[in-house]
DSSP file (Angstrom, degrees, kcal/mol; ACC not computed):
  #  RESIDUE AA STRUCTURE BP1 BP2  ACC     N-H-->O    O-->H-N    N-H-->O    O-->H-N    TCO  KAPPA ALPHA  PHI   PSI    X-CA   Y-CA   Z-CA
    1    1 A X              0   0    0      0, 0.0     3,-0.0     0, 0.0     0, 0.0   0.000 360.0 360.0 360.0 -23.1   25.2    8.1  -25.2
    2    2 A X        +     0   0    0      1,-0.1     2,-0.4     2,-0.0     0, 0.0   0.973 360.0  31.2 -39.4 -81.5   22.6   10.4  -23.8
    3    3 A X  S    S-     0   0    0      1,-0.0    -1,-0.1     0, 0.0     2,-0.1  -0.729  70.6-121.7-101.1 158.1   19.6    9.8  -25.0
    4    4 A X        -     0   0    0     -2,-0.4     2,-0.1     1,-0.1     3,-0.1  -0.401  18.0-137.1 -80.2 160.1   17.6    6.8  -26.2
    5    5 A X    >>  -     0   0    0      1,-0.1     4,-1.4    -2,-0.1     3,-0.8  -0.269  31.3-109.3-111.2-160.1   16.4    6.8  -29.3
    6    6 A X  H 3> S+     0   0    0      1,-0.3     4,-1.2     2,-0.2     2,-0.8   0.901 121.2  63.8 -88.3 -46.5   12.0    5.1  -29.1
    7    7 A X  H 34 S+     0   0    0      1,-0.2    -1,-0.3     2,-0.2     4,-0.0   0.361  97.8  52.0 -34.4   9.1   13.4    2.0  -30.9
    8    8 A X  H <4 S+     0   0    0     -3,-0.8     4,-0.5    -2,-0.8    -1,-0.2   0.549 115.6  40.5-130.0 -47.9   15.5    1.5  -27.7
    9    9 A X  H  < S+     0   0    0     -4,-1.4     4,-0.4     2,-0.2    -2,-0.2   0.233 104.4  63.7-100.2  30.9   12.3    1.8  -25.4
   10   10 A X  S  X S+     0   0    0     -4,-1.2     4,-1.6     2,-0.1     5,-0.4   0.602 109.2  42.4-102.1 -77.8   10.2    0.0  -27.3
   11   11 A X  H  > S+     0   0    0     -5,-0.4     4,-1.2     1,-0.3    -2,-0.2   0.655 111.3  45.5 -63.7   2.5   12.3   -2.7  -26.7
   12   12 A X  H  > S+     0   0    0     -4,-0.5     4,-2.0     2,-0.1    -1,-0.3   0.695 112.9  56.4 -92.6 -20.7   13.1   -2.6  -23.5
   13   13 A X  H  > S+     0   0    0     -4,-0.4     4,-2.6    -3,-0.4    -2,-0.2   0.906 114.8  44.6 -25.1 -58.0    8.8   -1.9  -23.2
   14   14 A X  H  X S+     0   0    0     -4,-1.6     4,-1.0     1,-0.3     5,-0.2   0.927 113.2  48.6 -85.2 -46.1    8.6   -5.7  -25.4
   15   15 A X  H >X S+     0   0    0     -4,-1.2     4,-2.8    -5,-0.4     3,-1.1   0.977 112.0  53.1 -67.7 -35.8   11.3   -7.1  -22.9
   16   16 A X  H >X S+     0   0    0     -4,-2.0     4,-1.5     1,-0.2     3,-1.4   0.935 107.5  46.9 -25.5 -74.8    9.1   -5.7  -19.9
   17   17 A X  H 3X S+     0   0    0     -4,-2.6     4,-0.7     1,-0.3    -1,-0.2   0.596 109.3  57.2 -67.9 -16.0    6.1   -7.2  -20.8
   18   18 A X  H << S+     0   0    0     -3,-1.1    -1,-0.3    -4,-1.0    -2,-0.2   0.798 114.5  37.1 -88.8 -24.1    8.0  -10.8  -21.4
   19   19 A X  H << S+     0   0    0     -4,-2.8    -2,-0.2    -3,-1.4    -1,-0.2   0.866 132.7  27.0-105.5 -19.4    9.3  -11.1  -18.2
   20   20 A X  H  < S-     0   0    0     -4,-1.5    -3,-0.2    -5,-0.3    -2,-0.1   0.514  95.6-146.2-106.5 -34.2    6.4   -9.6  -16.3
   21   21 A X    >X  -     0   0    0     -4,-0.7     4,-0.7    -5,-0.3     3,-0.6   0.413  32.1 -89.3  41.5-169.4    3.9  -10.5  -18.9
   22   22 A X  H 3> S+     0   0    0      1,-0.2     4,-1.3     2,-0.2    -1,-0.1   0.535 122.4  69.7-118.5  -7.9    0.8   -7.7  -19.3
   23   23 A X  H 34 S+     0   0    0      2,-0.2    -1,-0.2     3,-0.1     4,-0.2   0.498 110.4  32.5 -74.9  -2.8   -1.5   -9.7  -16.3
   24   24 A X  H <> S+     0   0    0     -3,-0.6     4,-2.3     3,-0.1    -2,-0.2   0.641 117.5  56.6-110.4 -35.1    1.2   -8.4  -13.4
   25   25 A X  H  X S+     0   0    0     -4,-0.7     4,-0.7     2,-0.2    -2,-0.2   0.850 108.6  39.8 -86.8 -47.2    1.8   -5.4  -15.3
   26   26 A X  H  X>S+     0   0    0     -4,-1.3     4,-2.8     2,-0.2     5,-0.6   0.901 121.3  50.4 -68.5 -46.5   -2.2   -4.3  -15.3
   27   27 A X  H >>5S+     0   0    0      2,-0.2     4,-1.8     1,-0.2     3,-0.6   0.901 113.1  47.5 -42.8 -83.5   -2.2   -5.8  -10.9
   28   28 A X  H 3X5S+     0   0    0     -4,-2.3     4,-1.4     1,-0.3     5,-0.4   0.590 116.5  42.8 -70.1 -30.5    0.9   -3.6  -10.4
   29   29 A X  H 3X>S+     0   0    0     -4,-0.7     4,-1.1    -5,-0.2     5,-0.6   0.968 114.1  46.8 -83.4 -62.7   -0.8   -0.5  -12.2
   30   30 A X  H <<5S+     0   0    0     -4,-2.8    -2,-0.2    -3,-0.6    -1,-0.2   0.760 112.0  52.6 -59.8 -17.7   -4.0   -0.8  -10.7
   31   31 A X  H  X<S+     0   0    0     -4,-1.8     4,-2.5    -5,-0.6    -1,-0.2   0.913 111.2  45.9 -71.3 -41.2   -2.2   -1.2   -7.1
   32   32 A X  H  X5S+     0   0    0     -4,-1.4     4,-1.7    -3,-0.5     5,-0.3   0.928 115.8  51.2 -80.7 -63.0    0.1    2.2   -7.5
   33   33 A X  H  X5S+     0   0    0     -4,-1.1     4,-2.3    -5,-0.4     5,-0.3   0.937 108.9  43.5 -24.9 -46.7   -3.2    3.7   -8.6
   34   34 A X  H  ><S+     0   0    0     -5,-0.6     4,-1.5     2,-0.2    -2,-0.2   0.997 116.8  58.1 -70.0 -56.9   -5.2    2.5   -5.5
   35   35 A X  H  X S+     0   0    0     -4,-2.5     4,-3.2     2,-0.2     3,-0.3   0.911 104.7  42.8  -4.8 -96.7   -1.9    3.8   -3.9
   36   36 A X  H  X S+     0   0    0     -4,-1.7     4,-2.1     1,-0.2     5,-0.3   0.928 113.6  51.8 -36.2 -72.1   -1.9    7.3   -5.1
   37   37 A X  H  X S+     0   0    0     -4,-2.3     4,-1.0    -5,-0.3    -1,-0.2   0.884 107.5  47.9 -35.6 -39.5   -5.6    7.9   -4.4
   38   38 A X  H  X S+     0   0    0     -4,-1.5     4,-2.4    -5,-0.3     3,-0.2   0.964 111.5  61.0 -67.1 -46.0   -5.8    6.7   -0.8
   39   39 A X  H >X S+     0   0    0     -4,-3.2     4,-2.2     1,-0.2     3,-1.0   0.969 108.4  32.2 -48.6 -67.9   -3.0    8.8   -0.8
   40   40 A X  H 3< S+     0   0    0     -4,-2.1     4,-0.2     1,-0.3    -1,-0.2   0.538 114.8  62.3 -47.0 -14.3   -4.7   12.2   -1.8
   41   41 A X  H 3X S+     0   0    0     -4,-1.0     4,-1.4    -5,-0.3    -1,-0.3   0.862 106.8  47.6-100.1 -63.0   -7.9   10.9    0.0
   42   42 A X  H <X S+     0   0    0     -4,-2.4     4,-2.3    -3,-1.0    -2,-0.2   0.839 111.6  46.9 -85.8 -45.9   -5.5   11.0    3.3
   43   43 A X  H  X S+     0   0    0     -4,-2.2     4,-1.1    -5,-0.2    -1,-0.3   0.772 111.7  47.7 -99.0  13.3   -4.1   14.4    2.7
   44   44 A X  H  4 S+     0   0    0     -4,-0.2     4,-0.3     2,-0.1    -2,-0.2   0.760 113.4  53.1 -80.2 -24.4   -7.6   16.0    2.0
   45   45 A X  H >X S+     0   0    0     -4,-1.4     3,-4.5     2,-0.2     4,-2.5   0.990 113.7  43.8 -53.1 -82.7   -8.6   14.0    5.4
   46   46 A X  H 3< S+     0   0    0     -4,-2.3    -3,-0.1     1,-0.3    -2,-0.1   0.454 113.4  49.8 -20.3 -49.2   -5.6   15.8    7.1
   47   47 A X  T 3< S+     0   0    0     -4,-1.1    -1,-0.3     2,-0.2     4,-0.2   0.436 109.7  47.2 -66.6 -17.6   -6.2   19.2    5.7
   48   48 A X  T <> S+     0   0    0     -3,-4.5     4,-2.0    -4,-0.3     3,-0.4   0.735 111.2  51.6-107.9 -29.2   -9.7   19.5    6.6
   49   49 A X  T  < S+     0   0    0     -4,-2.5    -2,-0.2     1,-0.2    -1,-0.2   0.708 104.6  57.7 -74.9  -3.4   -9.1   18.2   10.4
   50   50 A X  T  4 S+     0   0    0      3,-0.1     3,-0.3     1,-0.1    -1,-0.2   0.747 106.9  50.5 -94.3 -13.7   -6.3   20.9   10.9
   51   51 A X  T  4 S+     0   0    0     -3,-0.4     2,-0.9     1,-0.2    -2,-0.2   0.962 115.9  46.5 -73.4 -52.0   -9.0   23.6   10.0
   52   52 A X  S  < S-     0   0    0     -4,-2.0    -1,-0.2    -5,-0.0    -2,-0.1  -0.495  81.3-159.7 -55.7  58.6  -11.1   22.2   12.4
   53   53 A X        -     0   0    0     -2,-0.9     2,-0.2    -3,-0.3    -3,-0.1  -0.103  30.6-105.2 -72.3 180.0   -9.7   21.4   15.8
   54   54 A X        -     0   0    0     -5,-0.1     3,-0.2     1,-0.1    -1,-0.1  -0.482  13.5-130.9 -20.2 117.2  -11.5   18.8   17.8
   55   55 A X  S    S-     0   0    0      1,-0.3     2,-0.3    -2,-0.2    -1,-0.1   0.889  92.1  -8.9 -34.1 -43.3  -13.8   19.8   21.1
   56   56 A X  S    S-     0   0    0     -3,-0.0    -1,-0.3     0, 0.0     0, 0.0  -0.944  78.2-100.4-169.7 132.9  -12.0   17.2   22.9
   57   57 A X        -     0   0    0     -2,-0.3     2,-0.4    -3,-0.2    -2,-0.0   0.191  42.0-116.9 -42.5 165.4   -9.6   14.4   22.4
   58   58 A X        -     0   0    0      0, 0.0     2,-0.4     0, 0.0    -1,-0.1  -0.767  37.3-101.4 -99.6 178.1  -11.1   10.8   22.3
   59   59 A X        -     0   0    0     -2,-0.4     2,-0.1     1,-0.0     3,-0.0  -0.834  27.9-137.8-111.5 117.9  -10.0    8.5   25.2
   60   60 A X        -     0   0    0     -2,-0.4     2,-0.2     1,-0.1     3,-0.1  -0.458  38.9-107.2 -70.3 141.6   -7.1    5.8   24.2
   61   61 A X        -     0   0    0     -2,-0.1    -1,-0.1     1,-0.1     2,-0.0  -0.610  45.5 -70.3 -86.7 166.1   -8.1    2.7   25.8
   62   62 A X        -     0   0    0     -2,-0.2     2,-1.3     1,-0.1    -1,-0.1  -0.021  35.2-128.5 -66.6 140.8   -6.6    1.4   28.5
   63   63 A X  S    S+     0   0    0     -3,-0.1     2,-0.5     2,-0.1    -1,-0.1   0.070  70.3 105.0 -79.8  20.4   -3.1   -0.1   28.6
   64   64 A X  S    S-     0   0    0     -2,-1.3    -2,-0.0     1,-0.1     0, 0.0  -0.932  83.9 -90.7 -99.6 118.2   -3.7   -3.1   30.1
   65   65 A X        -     0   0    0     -2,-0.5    -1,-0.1     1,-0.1    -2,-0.1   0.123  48.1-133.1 -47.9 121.1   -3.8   -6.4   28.3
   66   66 A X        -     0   0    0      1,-0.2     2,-0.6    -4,-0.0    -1,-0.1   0.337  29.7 -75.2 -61.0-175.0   -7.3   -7.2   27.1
   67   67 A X        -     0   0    0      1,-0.1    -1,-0.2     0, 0.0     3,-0.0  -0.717  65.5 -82.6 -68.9 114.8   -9.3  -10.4   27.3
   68   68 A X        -     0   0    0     -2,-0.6     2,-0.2     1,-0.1    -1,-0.1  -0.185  54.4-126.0 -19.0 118.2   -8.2  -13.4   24.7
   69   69 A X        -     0   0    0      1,-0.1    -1,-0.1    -3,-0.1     3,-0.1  -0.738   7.9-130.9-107.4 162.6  -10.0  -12.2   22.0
   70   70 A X  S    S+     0   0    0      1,-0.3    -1,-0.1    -2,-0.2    -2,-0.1   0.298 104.7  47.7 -96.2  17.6  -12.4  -15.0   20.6
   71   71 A X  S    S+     0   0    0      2,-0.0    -1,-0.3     0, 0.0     2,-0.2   0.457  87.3  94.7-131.9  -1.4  -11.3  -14.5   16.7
   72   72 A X        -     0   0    0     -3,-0.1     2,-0.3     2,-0.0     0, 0.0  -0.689  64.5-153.4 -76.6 140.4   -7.2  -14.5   17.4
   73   73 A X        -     0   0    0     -2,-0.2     2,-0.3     2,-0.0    -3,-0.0  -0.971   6.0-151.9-111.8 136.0   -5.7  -18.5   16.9
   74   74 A X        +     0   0    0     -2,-0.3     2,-0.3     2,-0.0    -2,-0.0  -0.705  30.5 165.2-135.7 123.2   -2.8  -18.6   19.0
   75   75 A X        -     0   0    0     -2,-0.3     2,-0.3     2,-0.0    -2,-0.0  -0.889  30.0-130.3-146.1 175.4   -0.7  -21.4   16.9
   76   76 A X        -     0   0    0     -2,-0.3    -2,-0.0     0, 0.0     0, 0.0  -0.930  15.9-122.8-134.8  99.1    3.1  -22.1   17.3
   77   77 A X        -     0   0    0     -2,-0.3     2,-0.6     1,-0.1    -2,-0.0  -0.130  24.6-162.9 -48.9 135.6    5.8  -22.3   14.4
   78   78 A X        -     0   0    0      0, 0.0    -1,-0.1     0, 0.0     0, 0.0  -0.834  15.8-128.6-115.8 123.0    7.7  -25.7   14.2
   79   79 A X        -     0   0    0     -2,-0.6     2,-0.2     2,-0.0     0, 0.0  -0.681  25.2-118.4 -70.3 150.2   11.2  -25.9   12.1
   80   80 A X              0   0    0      1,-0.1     0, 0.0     0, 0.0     0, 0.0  -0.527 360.0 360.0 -76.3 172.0   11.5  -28.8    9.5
   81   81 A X              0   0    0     -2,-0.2    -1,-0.1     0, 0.0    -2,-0.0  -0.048 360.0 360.0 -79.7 360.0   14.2  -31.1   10.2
């Protein structure tokens, strides 16, 4: 009851690929991928600004509600009926 034998994940591989089929299966792999790099990308970012510090913070802007910006659509959700 321990281990599988490859006949065992070789079919559960065949049933994978039927329910998933191999065009979701290649998306979902090239996503985790994309995933993982950006990750490693973010802690080489991290690592190399903690050798370095900064001169001087940058300046948050200010906390006051902007201007209507001209590329937001302001719309309102309706329930059906």
């Amino acid at each position: 009851m321990g281990s599988f034998s490859i006949w065992h994940w070789l079919i559960v591989l065949l049933i994978v690929v039927m329910v998933f089929g191999t065009k979701k299966l290649k998306n979902l792999g090239s996503d985790l991928g994309g995933a993982v790099k950006g990750f490693k990308d973010g802690m080489k970012e991290g690592s190399s600004s903690e050798e370095k510090p900064t001169a001087a913070p940058q300046q948050v802007a200010s906390t006051t509600a902007p201007a209507a910006d001209k590329t937001t659509i302001d719309v309102e959700a309706k329930t059906k009926s």
